[in-house]
GUDO-826058 format. One line per field, with one value per residue (C-alpha): residue in three letters; x, y, z. Coordinates in Angstrom, 3 decimals, always signed. Layout:
REM GUDO-826058
res	c(ala:...)
c1	c(X:...)
c2	c(Y:...)
c3	c(Z:...)
REM end
This chain:
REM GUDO-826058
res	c(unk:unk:unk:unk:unk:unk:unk:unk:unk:unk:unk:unk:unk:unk:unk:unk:unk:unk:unk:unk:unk:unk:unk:unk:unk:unk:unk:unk:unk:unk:unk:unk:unk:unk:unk:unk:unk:unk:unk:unk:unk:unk:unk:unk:unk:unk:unk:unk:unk:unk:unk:unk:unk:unk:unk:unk:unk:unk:unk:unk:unk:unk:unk:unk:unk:unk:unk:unk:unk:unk:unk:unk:unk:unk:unk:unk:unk:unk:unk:unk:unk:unk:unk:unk:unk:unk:unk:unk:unk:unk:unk:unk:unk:unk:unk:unk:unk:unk:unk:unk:unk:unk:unk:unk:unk:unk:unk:unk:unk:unk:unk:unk:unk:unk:unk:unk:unk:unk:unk:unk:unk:unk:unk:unk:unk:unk:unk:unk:unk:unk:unk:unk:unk:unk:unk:unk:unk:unk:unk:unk:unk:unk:unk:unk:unk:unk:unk:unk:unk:unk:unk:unk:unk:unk:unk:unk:unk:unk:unk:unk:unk:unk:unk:unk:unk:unk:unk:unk:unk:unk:unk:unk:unk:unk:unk:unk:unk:unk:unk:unk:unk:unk:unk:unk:unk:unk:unk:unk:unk:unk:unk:unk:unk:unk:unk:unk:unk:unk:unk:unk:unk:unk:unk:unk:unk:unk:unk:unk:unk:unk:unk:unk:unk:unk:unk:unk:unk:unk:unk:unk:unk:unk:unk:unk:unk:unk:unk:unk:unk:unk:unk:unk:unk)
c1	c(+0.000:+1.559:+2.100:-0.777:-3.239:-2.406:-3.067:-6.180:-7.491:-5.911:-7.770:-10.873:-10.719:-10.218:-13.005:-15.190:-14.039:-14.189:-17.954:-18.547:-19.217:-15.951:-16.953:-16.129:-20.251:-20.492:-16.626:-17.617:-20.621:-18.233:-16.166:-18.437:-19.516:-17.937:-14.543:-14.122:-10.657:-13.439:-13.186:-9.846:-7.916:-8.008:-4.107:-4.295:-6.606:-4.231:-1.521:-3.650:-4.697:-1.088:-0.510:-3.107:-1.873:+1.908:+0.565:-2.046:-2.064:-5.565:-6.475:-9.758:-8.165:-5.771:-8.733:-10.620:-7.127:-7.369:-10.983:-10.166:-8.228:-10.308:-13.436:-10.403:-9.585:-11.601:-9.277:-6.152:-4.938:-5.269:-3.716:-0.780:-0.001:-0.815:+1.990:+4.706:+3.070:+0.841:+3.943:+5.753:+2.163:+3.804:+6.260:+3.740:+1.897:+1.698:-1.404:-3.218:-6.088:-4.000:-1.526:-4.536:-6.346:-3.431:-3.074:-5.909:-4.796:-1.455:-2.343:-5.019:-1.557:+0.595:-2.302:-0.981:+2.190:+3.663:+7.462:+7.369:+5.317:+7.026:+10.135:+9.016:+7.639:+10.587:+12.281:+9.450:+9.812:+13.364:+12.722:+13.231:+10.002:+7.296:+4.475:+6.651:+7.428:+3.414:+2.517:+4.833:+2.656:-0.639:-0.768:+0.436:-3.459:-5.620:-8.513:-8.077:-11.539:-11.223:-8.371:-8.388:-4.769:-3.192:+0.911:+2.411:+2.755:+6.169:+6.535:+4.321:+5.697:+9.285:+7.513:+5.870:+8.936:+11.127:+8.724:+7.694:+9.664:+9.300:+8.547:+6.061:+2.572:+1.229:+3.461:+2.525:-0.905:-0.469:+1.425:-1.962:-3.708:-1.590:-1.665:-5.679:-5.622:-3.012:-4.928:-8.098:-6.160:-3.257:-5.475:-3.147:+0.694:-0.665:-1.956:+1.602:+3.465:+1.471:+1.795:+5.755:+6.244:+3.508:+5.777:+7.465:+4.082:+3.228:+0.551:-1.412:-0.648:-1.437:-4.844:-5.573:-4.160:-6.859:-9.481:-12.104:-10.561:-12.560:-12.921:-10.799:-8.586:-7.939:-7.596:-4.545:-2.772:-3.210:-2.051:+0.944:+1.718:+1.044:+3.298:+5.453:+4.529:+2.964:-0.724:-1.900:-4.852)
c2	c(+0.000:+3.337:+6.081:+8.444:+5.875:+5.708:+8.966:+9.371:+6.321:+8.600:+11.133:+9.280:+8.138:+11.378:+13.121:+10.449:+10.735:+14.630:+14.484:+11.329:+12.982:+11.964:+8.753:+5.349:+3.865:+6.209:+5.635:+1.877:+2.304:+4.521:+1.516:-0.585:+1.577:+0.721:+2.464:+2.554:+0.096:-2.213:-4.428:-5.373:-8.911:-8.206:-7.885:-5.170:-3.709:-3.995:-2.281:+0.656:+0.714:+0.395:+3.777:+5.437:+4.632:+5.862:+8.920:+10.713:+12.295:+12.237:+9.967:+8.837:+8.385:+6.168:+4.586:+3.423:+1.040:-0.480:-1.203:-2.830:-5.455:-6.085:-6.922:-9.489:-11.178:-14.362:-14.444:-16.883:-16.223:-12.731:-12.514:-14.720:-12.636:-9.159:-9.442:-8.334:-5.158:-4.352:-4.983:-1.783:+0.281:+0.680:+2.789:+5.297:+5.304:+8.423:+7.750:+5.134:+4.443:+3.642:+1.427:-0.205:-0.530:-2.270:-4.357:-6.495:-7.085:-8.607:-10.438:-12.551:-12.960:-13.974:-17.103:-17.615:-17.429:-16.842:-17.170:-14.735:-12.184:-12.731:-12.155:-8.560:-7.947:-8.855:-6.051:-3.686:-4.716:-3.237:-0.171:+3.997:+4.738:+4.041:+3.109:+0.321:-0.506:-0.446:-2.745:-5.390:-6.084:-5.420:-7.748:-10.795:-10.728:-8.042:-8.971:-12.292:-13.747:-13.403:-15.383:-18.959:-19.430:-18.220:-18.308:-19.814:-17.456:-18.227:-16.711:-13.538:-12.762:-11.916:-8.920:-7.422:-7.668:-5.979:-2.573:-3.362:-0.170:+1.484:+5.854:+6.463:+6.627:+5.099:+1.982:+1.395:+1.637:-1.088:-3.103:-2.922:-3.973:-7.417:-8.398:-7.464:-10.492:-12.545:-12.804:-13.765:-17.106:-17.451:-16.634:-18.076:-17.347:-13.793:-13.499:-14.604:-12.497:-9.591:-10.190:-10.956:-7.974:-5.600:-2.678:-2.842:-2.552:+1.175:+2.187:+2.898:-0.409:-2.364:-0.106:-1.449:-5.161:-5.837:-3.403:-6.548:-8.815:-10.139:-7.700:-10.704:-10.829:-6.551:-6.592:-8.673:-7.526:-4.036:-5.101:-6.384:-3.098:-1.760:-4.137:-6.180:-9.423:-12.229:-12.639:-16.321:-16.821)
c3	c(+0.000:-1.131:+1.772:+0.462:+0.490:+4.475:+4.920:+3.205:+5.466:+8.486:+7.087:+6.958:+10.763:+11.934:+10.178:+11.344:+15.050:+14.724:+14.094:+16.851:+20.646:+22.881:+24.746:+24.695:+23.936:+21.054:+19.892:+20.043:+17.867:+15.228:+15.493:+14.381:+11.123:+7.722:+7.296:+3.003:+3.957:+6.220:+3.471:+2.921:+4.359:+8.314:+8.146:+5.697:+7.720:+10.441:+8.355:+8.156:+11.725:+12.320:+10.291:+12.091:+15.810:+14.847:+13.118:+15.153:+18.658:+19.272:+22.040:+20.035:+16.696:+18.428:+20.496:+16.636:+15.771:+19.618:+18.498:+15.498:+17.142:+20.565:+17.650:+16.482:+19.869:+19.091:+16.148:+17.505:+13.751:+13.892:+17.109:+16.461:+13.371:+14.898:+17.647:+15.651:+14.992:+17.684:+20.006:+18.760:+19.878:+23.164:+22.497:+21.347:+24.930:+26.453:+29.089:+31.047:+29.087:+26.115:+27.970:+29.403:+26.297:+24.728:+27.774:+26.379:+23.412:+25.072:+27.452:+25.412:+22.845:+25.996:+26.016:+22.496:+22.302:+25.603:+25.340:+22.718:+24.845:+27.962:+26.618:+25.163:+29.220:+30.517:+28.127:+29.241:+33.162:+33.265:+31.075:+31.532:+30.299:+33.209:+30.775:+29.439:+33.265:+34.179:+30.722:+32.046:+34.723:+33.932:+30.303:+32.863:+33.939:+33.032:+34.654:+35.449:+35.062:+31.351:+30.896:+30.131:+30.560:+33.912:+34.038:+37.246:+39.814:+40.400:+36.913:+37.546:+40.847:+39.941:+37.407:+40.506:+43.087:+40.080:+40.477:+44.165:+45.122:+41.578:+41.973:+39.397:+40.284:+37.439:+37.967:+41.440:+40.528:+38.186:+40.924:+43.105:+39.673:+38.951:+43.141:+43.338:+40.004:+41.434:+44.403:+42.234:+40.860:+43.661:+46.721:+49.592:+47.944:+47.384:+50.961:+51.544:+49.815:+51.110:+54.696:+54.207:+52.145:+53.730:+54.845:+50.979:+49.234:+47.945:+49.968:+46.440:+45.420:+49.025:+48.986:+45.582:+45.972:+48.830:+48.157:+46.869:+50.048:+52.896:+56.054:+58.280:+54.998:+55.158:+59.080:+59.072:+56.622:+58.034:+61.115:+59.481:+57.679:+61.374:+63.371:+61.236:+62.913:+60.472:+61.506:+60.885:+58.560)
REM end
């Protein structure tokens, strides 16, 4: 596909956006509208979705190529092949609800191919930029109940205790995401590890990790941020 015919679909998307109100329901239903490149093979369609995520700063234009794919993620073809370019959306991240949105899209690929995916978090888990750092955690799970495959949690855990004491906000926030999902699958290691590790959990991320807990559940590990003494269950 020749560069101009990229930006005339760009083009397209944006127009269309420009005249939908700013929300995700009516976004969704734009979404779901005929696009005159709706037609084409799914991965060409990709290719131009592709163009349009690296090429526009508007958080909505941006939001139309994430919907693309999430309407593909029964697709284990289409989400085999899309890794290698959906991957590189990352680095074009600049707030939550992207990073978020393509957290969706990942971790439904890690189900597929997870040595592959894992490998690229692992990259992300040690990285400068703190939306890279946040992604590395939060695709391990998402939310938890709509994942058929879980990883171990002797392989998740060693992504969370890398950030544990990360700086950035945004980072510890998804910290207090992946433990709040970790303790939806690994109930009792994640009770664990919170109670040994209570005074190095964030405060954001120990409010978040057991905000969906059990009252007798919260109580002791308060008292274990409070006193440092392991509290039986």
């Amino acid at each position: 596909m020749k560069k101009d015919y990229f930006k005339n679909c760009l083009a397209e998307v944006e127009s269309k956006v420009k005249t939908t109100p700013k929300n995700a329901p009516a976004q969704r239903r734009l979404s779901k509208q005929k696009f005159s490149f709706s037609n084409l093979p799914a991965m060409e369609q990709l290719n131009v979705w592709d163009y349009v995520w690296h090429n526009s700063q508007d958080f909505w234009v941006k939001m139309q190529s994430f919907l693309y794919c999430e309407s593909q993620v029964k697709d284990a073809d289409f989400l085999r092949a899309s890794w290698d370019v959906i991957k590189h959306w990352q680095n074009y991240v600049n707030n939550w609800g992207e990073c978020d949105s393509l957290s969706k899209l990942y971790t439904k690929i890690l189900e597929l191919l997870p040595k592959k995916v894992l490998a690229q978090l692992k990259q992300w888990n040690k990285s400068t930029n703190f939306w890279d750092r946040r992604q590395s955690v939060v695709s391990l799970l998402y939310f938890s109940r709509t994942k058929k495959v879980i990883l171990p949690y002797n392989t998740i855990i060693p992504f969370i205790n890398k950030l544990i004491g990360d700086e950035e906000y945004y980072v510890q926030k998804g910290v207090g995401w992946s433990l709040k999902e970790l303790y939806n699958v690994y109930p009792k290691e994640t009770f664990l590890y919170l109670e040994d590790d209570a005074k190095k959990v964030s405060p954001i991320a120990f409010t978040i990790a057991i905000e969906k807990r059990t009252k007798n559940e919260k109580e002791k590990l308060k008292k274990k941020r409070k006193s440092g003494s392991r509290q039986k269950v």
